[in-house]
ROGURO-163727 format. One line per 3 residues: number of its first residue (from 1); for each residue x negated, y negated, z of N, C-alpha, C, O, CB. Coordinates in Angstrom, 3 decimals. Glycine has a CB too. Example, Ala and Ser with C-alpha at 12.3 -4.5 7.8 and 13.67 -1.06 7.14 Angstrom:
BEGIN
1) -13.190 5.690 7.800 -12.300 4.500 7.800 -13.200 3.300 7.800 -14.236 3.319 8.465 -11.308 4.473 9.046  -12.850 2.250 7.080 -13.670 1.060 7.140 -12.900 -0.030 7.870 -13.409 -1.138 8.039 -14.084 0.598 5.725
# end
This chain:
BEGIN
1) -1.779 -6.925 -30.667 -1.466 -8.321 -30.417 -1.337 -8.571 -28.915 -0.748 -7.802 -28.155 -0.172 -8.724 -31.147  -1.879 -9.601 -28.584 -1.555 -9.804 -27.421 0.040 -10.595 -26.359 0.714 -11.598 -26.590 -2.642 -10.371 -27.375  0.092 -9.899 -25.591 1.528 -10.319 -25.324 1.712 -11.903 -24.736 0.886 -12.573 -24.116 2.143 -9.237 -24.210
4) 3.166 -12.278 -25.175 3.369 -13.628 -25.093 2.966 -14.119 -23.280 3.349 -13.334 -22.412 5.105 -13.895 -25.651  2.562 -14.807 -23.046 2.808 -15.223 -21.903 3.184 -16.562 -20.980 2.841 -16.949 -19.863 2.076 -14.853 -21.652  4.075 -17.074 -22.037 5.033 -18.190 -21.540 6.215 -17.988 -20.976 7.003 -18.702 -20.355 5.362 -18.960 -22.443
7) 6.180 -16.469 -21.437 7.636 -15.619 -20.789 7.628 -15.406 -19.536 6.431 -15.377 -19.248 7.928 -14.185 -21.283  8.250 -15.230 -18.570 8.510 -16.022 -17.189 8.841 -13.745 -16.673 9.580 -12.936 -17.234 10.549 -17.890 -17.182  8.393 -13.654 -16.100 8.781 -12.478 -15.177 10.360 -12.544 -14.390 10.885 -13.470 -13.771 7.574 -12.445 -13.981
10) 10.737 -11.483 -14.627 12.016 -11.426 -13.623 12.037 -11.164 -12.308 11.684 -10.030 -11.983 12.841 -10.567 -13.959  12.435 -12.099 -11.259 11.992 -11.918 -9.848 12.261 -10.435 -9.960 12.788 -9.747 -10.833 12.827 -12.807 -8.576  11.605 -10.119 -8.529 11.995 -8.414 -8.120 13.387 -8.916 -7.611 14.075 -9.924 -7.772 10.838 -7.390 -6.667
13) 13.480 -7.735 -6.917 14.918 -7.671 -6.004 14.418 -7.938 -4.536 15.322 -7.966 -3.701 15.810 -5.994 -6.073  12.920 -8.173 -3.993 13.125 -8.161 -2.760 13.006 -9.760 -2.604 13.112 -10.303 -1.504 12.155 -7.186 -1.953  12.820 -10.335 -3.580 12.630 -11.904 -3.909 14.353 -12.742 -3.691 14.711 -13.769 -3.115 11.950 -12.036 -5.881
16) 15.062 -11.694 -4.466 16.959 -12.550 -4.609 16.777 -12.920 -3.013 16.099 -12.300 -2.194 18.963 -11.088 -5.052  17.605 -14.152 -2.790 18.040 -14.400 -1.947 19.119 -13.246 -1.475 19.634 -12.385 -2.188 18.340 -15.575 -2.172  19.351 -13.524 0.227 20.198 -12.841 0.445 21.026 -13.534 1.421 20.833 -14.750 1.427 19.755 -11.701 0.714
19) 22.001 -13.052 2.349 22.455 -13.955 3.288 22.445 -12.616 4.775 22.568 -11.405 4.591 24.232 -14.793 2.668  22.329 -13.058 5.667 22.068 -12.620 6.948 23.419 -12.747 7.937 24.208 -13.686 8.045 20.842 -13.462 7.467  23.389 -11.571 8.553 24.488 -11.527 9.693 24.386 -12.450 10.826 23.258 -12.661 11.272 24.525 -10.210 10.315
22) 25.185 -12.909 11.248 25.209 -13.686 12.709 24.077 -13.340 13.230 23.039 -14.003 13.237 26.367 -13.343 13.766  24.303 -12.057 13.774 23.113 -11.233 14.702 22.117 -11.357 14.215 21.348 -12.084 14.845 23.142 -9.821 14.928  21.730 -10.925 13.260 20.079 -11.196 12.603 19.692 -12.318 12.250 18.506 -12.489 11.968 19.726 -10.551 11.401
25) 20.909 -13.675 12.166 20.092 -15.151 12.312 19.880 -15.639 13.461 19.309 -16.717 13.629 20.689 -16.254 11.723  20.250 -15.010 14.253 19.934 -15.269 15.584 18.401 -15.010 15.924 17.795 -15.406 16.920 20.834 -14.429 16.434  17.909 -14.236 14.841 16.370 -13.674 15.118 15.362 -14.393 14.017 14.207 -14.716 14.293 16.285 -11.816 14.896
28) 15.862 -14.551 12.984 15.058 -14.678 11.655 15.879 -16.394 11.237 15.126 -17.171 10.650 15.455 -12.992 10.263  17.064 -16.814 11.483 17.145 -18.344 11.459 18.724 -17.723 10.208 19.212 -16.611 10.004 15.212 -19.586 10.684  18.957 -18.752 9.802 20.345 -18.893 9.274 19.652 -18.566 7.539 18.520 -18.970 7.274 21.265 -20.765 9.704
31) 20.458 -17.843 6.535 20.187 -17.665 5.202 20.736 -18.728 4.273 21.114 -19.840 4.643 20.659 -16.416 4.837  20.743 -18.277 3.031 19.699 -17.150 2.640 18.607 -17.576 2.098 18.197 -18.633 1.618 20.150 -16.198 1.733  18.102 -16.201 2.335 16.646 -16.175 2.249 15.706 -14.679 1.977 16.068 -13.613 2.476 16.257 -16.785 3.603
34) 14.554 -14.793 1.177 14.324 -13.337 0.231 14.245 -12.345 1.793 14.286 -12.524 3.010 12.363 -13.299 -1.085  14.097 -11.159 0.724 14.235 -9.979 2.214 12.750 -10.169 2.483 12.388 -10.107 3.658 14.767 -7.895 1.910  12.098 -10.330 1.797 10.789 -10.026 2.312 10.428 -11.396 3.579 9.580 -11.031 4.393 9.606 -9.971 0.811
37) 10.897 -12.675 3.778 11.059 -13.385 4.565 11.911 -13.014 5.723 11.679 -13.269 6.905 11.338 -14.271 3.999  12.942 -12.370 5.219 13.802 -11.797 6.750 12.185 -10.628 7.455 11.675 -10.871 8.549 15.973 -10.308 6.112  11.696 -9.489 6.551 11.243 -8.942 7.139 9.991 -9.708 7.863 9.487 -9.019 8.751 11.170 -7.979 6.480
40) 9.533 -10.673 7.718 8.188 -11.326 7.921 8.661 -11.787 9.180 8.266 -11.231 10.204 7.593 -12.491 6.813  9.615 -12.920 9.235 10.269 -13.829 11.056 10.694 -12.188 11.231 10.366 -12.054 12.410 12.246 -15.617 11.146  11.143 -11.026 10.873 11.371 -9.841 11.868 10.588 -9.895 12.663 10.604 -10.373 13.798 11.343 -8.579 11.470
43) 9.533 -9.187 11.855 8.041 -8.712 12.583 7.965 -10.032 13.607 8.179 -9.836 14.803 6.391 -8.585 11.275  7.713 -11.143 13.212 7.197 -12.592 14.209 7.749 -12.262 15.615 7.128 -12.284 16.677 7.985 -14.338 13.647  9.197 -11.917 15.374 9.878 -12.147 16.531 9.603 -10.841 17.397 9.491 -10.899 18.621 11.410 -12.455 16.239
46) 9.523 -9.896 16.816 8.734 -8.356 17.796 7.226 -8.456 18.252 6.900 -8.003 19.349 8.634 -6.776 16.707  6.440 -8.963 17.532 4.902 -10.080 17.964 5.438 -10.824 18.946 5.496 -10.319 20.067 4.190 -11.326 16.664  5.796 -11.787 18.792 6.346 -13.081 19.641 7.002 -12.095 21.187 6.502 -12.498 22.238 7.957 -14.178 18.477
49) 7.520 -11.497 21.264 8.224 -10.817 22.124 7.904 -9.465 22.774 8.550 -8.874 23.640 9.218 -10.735 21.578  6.502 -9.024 22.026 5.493 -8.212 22.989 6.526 -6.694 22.648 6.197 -5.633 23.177 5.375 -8.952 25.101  7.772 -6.770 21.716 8.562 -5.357 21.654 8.439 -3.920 20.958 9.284 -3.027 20.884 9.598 -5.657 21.231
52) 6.963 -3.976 20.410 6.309 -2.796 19.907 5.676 -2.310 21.521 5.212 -2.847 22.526 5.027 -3.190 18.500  6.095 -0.562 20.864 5.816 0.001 21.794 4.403 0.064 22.397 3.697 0.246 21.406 6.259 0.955 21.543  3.603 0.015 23.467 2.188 -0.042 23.583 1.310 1.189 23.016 0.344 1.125 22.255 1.922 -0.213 25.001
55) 1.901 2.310 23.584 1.596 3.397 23.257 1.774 4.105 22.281 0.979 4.915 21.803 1.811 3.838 23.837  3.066 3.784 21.844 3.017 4.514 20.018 3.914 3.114 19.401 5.059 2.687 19.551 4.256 6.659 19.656  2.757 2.711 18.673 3.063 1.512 17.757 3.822 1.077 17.264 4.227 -0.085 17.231 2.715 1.385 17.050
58) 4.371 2.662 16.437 5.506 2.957 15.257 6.419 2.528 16.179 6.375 1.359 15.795 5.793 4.595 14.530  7.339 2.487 17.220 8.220 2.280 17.929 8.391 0.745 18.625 7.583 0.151 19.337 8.079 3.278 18.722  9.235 0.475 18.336 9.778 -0.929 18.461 11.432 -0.757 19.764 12.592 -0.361 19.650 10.270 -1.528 16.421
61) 10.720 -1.228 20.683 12.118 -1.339 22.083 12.746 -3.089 22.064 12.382 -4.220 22.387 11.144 -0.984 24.274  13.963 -2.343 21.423 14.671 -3.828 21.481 15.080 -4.456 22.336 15.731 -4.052 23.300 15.570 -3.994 20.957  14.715 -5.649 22.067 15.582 -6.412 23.726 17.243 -6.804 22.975 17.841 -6.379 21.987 14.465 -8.617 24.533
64) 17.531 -7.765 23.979 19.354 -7.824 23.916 19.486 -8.573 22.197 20.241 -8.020 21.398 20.287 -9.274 25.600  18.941 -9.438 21.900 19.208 -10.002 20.532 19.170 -8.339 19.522 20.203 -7.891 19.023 17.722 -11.409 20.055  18.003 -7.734 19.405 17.584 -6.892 18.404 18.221 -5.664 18.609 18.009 -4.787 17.771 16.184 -6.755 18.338
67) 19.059 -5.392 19.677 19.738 -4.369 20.153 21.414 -4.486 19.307 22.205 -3.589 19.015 19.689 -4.526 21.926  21.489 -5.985 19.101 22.419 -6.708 18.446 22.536 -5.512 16.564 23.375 -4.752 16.082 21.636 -8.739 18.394  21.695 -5.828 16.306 20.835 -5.323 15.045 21.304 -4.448 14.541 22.131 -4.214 13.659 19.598 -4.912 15.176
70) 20.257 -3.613 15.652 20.424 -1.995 15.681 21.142 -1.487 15.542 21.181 -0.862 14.482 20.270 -1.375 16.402  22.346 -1.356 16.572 23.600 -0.731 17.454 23.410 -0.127 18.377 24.236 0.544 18.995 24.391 0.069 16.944  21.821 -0.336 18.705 21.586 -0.008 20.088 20.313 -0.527 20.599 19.352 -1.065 20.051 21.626 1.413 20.283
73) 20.694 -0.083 22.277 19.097 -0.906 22.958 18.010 0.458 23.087 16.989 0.260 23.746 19.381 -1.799 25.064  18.175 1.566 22.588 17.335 2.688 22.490 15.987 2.199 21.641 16.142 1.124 21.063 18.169 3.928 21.772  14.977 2.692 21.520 13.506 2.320 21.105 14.076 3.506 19.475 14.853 4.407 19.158 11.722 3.003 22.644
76) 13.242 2.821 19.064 13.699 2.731 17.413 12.251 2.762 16.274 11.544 1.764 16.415 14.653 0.966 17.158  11.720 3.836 15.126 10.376 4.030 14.860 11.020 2.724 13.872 12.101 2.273 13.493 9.578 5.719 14.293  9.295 2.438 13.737 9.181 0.931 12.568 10.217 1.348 11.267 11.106 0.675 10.744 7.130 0.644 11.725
79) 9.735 2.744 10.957 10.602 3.018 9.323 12.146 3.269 9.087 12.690 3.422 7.994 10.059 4.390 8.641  12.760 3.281 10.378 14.282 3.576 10.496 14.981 1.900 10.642 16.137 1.638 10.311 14.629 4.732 12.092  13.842 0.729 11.294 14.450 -0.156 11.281 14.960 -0.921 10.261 15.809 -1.811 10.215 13.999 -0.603 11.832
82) 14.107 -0.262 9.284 14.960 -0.849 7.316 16.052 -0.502 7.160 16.660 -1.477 6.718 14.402 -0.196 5.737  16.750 0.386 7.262 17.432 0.865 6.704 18.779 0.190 8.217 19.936 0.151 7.796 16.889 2.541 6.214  18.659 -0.132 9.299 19.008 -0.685 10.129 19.426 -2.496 10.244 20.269 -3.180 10.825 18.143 -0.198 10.771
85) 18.473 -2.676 9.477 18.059 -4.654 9.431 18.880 -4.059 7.771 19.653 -4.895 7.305 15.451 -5.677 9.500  18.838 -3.678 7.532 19.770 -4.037 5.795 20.971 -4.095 5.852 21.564 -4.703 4.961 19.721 -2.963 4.557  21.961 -3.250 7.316 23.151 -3.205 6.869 23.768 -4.853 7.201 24.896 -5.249 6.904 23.912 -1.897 7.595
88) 22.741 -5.614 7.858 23.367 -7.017 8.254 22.653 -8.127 7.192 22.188 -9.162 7.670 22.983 -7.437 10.042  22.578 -7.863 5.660 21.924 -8.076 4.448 22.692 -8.191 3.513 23.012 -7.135 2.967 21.103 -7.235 4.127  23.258 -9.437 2.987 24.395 -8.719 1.465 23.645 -10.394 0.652 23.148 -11.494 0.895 27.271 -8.610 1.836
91) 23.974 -9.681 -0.153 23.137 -10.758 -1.658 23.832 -12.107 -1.429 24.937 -12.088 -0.888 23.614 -10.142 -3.731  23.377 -13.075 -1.729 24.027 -14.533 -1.688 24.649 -14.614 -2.872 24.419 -13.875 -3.829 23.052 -15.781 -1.523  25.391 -15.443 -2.842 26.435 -15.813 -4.392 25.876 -16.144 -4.894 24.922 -16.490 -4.196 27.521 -16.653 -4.679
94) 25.656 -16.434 -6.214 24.888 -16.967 -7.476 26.374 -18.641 -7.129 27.517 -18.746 -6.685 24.985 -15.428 -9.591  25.481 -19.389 -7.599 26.139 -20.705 -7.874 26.425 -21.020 -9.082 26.966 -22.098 -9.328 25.481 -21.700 -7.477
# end
């Protein structure tokens, strides 16, 4: 049989809204809003701001906002900054 499909999918989890730290709306704008949108204005604002490294890509040198972020102004690889940009990330209230 074929399956129903009026039945509605359950967002993922990177879809929930979330709400954003001071510091990281300072970069990505005020929440909430899905993670995958925080990560998208991330990236914009490291584009926009020329802060990938030239020479090795993976590396991202923060200026004073993104240093905010971090917990530091040290150069930082692309895959450590997840786990970095999440701790200023907590789920929005359900209404």
């Amino acid at each position: 049989m074929a399956a129903n499909t009026t039945t509605k999918k359950k967002p993922s989890a990177f879809m929930k809204p979330v709400q954003v730290s001071e510091a990281l709306a300072e970069i990505v704008g005020k929440g909430p809003m899905a993670r995958t949108e925080v990560t998208k204005k991330l990236w914009d604002y490291i584009k926009k701001n020329k802060l990938q490294d030239p020479k090795n890509k993976r590396n991202i040198n923060p200026d004073a906002k993104l240093a905010k972020v971090f917990g530091s102004s040290a150069s930082i690889d692309m895959f450590k900054m997840t786990s970095k940009v999440s701790k200023h990330l907590k789920e929005a209230e359900a209404r």
